[in-house]
C-alpha positions as CSV (number, residue, x, y, z in Angstrom):
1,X,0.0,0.0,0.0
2,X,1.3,3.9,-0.7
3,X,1.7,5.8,2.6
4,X,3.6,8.8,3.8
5,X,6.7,7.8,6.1
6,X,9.1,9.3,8.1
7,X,12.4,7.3,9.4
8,X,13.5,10.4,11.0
9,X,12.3,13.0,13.5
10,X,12.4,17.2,11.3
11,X,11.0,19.4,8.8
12,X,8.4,18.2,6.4
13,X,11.2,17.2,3.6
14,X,11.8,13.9,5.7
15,X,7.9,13.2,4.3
16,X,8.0,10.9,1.8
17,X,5.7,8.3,-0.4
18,X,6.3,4.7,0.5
19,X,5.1,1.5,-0.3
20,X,4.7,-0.4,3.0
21,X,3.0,-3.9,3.8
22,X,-0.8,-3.9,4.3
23,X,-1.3,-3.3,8.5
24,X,-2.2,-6.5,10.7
25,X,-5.4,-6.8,12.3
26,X,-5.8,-7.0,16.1
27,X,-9.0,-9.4,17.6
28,X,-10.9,-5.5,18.5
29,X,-9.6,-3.8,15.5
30,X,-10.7,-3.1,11.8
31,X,-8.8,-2.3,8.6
32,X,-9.8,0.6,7.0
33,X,-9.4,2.0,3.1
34,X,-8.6,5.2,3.8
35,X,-10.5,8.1,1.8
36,X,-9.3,11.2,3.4
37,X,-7.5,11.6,6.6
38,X,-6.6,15.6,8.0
39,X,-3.8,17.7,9.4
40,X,-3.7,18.8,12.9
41,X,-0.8,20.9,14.8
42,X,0.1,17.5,16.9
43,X,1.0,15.7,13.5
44,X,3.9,18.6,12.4
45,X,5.2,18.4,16.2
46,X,5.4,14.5,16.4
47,X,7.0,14.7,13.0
48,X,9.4,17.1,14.6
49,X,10.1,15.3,17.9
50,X,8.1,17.6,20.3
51,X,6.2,14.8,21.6
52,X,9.6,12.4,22.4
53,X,9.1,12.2,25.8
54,X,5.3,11.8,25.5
55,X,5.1,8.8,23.2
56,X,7.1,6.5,21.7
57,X,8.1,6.4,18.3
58,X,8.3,3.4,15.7
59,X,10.3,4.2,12.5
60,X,9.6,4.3,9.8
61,X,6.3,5.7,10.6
62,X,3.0,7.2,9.2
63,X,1.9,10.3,10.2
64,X,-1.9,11.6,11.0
65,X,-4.6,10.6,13.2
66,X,-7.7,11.8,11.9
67,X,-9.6,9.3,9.3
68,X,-12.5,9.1,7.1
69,X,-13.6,5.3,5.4
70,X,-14.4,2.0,5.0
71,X,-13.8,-1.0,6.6
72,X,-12.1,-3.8,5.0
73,X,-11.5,-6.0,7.2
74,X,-12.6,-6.5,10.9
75,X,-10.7,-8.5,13.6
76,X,-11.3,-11.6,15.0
77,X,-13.8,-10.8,18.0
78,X,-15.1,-7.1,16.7
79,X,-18.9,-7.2,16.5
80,X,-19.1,-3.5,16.4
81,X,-18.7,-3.2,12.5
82,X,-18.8,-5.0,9.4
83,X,-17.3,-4.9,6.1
84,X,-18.3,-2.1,4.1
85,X,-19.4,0.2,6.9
86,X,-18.3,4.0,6.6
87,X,-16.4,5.1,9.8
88,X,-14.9,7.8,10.6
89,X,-12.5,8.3,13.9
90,X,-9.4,9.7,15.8
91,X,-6.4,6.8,15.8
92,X,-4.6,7.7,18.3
93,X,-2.8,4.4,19.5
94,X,-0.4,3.8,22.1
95,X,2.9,4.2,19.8
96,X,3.6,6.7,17.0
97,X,3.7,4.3,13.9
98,X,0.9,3.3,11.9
99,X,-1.0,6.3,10.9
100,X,-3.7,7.7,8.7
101,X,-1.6,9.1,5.8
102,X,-1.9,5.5,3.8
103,X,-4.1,3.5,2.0
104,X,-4.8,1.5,4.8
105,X,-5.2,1.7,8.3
106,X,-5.8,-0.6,11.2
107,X,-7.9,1.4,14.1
108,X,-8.9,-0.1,17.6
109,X,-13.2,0.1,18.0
110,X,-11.9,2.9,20.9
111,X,-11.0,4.8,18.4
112,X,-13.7,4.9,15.4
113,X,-17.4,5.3,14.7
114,X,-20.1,5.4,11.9
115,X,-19.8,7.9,9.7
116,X,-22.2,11.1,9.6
117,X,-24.3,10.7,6.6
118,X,-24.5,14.1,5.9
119,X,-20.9,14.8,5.6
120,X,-18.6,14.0,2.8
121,X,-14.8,11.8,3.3
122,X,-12.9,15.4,3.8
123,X,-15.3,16.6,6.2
124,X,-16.2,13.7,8.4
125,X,-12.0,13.4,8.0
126,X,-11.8,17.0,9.2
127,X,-13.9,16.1,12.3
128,X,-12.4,13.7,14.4
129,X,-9.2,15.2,16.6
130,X,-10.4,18.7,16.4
131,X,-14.3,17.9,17.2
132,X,-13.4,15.6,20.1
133,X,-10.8,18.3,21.5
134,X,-13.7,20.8,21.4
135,X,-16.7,18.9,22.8
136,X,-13.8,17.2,25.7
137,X,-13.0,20.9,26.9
138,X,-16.7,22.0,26.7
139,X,-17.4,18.8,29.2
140,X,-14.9,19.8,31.3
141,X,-16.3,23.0,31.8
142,X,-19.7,21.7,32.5
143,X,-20.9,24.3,30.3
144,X,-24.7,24.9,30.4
145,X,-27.7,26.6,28.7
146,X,-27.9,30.3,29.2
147,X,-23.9,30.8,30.3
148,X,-21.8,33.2,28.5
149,X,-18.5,31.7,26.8
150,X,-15.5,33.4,25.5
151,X,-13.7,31.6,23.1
152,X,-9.8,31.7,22.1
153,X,-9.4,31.1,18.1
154,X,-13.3,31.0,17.2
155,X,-12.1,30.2,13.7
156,X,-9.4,27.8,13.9
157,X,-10.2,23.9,13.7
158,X,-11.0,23.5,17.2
159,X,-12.5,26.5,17.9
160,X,-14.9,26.5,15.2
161,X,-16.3,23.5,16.1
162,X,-16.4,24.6,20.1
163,X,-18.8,27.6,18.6
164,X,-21.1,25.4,17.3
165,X,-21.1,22.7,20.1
166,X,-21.5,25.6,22.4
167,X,-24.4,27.0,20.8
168,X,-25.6,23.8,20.4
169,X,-26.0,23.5,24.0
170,X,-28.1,27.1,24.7
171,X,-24.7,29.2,25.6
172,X,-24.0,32.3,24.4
173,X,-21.1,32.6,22.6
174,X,-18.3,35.4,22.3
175,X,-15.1,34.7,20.0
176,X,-11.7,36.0,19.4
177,X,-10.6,36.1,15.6
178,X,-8.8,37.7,12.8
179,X,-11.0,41.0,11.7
180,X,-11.2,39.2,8.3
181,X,-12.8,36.1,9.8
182,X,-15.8,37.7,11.9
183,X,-18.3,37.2,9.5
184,X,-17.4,33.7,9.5
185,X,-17.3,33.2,13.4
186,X,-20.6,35.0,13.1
187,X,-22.5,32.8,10.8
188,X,-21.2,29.9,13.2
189,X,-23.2,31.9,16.0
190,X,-20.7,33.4,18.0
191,X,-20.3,37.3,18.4
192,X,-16.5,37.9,17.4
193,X,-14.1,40.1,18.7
194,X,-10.3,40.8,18.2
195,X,-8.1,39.5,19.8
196,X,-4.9,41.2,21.5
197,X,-4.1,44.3,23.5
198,X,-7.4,45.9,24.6
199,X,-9.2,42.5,24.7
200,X,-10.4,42.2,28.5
201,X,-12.0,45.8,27.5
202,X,-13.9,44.6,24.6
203,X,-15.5,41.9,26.1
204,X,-16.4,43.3,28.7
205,X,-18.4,45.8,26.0
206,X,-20.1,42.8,25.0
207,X,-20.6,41.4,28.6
208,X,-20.2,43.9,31.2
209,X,-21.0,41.0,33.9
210,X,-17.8,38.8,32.4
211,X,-18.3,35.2,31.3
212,X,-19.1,32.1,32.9
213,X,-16.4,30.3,30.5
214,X,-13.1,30.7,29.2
215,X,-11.7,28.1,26.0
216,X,-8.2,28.5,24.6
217,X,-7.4,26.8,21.4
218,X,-5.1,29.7,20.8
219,X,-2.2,29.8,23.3
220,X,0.4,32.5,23.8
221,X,-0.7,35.3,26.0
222,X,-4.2,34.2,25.0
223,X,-5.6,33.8,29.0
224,X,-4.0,37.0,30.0
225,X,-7.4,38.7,29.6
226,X,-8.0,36.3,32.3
227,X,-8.9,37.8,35.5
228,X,-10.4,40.5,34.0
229,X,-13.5,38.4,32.7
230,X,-14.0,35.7,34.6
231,X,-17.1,35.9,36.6
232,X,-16.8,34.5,40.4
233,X,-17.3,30.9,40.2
234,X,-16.4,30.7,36.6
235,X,-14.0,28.0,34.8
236,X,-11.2,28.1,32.4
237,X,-10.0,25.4,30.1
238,X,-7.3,25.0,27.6
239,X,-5.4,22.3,24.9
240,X,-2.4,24.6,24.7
241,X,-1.6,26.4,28.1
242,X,-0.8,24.6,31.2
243,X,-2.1,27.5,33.0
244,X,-5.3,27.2,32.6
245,X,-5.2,24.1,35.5
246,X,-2.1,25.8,37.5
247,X,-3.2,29.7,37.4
248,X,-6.4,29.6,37.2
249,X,-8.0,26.0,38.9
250,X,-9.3,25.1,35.2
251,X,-9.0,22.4,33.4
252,X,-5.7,21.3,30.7
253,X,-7.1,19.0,28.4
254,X,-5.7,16.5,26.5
255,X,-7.9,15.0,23.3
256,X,-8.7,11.4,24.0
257,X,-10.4,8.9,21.4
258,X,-13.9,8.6,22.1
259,X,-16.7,6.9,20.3
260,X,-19.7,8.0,22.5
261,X,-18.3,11.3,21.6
262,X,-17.6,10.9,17.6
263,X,-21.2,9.6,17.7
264,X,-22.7,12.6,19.6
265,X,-20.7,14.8,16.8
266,X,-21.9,13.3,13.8
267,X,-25.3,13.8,15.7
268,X,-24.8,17.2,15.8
269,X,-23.8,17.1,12.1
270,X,-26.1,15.5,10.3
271,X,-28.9,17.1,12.6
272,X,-27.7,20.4,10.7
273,X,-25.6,21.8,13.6
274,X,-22.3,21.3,13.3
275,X,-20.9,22.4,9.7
276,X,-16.8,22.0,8.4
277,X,-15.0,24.7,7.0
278,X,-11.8,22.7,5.1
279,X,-9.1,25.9,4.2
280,X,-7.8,23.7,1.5
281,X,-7.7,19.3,0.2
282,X,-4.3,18.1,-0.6
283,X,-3.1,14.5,-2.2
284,X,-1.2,12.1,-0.8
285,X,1.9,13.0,-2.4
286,X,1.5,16.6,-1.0
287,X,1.3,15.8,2.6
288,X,4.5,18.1,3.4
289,X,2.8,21.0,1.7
290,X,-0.3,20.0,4.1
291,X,1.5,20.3,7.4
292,X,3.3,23.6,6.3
293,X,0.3,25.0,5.5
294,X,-1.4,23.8,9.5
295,X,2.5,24.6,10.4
296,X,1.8,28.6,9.8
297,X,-1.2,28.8,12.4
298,X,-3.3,31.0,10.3
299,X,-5.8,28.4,8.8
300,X,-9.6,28.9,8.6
301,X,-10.8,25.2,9.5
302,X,-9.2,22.1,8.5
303,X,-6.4,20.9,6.4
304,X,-7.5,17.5,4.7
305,X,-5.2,15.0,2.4
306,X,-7.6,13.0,0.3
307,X,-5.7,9.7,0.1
308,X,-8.2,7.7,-2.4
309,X,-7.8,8.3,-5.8
């Protein structure tokens, strides 16, 4: 099968198109024919090393953990799927080796659901990582209907789908974005605002009583507006800055596979609630282009490599 390898950790010129034998099986696993799989920020810094001491990594190995497909093959004692079915999921495994940039790829049932109907292979492909991070934070938080929620990069992958998910659930919503992207954090249901110095005041324009809920998808200086918007009692969660746990008594979340969660996502999809914004769909062959693009941090959406022909 053609797959992207890597038999070192650096830039995206140690990317490069393989053949490699087709994946084993596991008893609670399925093979899957990969359509489309997508780029997040954690693929670039695995493929760089950043994540050394976190995981360990087999070489020569495939990058990507997002998927969109169908199954091929299922494993010896796994009742949860059958040949043909269209899944989509987050493959995280336990080792950095057999990813999602390939033709095929063996996923553990923790890892992968049914696919929404309503969404095509590079959307439901664009979902996974990014969808889970967002509706894992928003959990965390214990968010409810009729709080107020500022949140950090409305229009990044992650953010854009914590918009939705929080309106979804009856909050209101308040995001920091790019002037050029406000009428897109808008039509998502969110009321946008800019982000850097001045920010604490412009919120605070929008909702002189604070908010009940801060979300950073952003990092940097992002949760320096901080203390000047959180309401008494309220919580702050982040997947980039440490501080939201140690400064402020929030939460630090790490994105875990979860198939009650893809399932209440591609819920929310094909009820007509959550939509996907893909920046731009690359081949196979152009998977370094694809994690330079997610590598300069100013992407609407998703990156997505369609791996089918």
């Amino acid at each position: 099968m053609r797959a992207i390898t890597y038999s070192r950790y650096g830039g995206p010129d140690v990317l490069e198109l393989t053949d490699l034998p087709t994946p084993k099986v596991g008893p609670d696993s399925v093979l899957i024919r990969v359509e489309a799989a997508s780029v997040n920020p954690v693929d670039w810094k695995v493929r760089e090393g950043k994540l050394d001491q976190l995981m360990d990594t087999v070489f020569p190995a495939v990058p990507g953990w997002d998927v969109a497909g169908v199954v091929e093959q299922v494993g010896l004692d796994t009742t949860e799927f059958s040949v043909g079915d269209e899944v989509y999921g987050y493959v995280r495994k336990d080792v950095v080796s057999g990813g999602t940039f390939a033709e095929l790829v063996a996923a553990p049932v923790r890892t992968i659901a049914h696919k929404p109907d309503s969404l095509s292979w590079e959307e439901a492909a664009a979902v996974p990582l990014a969808g889970l991070a967002a509706l894992q934070t928003i959990r965390r938080t214990g968010l409810i209907r009729g709080q107020t929620v500022l949140v950090h990069a409305a229009a990044g992958g992650v953010g854009s789908f914590a918009v939705q998910i929080a309106v979804a659930r009856g909050a209101r919503v308040i995001g920091t974005a790019s002037t050029a992207n406000h009428d897109y954090v808008r039509s998502l249901g969110a009321e946008p605002t800019t982000y850097g110095d001045g920010l604490a005041d412009r919120v605070l324009a929008l909702s002189p009583d604070g908010v009940d809920v801060v979300l950073d998808f952003s990092g940097g200086d992002a949760l320096s507006a901080t203390p000047a918007v959180l309401r008494p009692g309220g919580t702050v969660a982040s997947i980039t800055n440490a501080a939201a746990r140690d400064e402020f008594g929030g939460h630090y979340v790490w994105v875990r596979p979860d198939v009650d969660g893809l399932r209440e996502l591609a819920a929310l999809a094909d009820g007509g609630k959550l939509r996907v914004e893909i920046a731009q769909v690359f081949g196979l062959q152009e998977a370094a282009a694809a994690h330079e693009l997610s590598r300069t941090g100013h992407v609407r959406g998703k990156v997505v490599v369609r791996v089918a022909d």
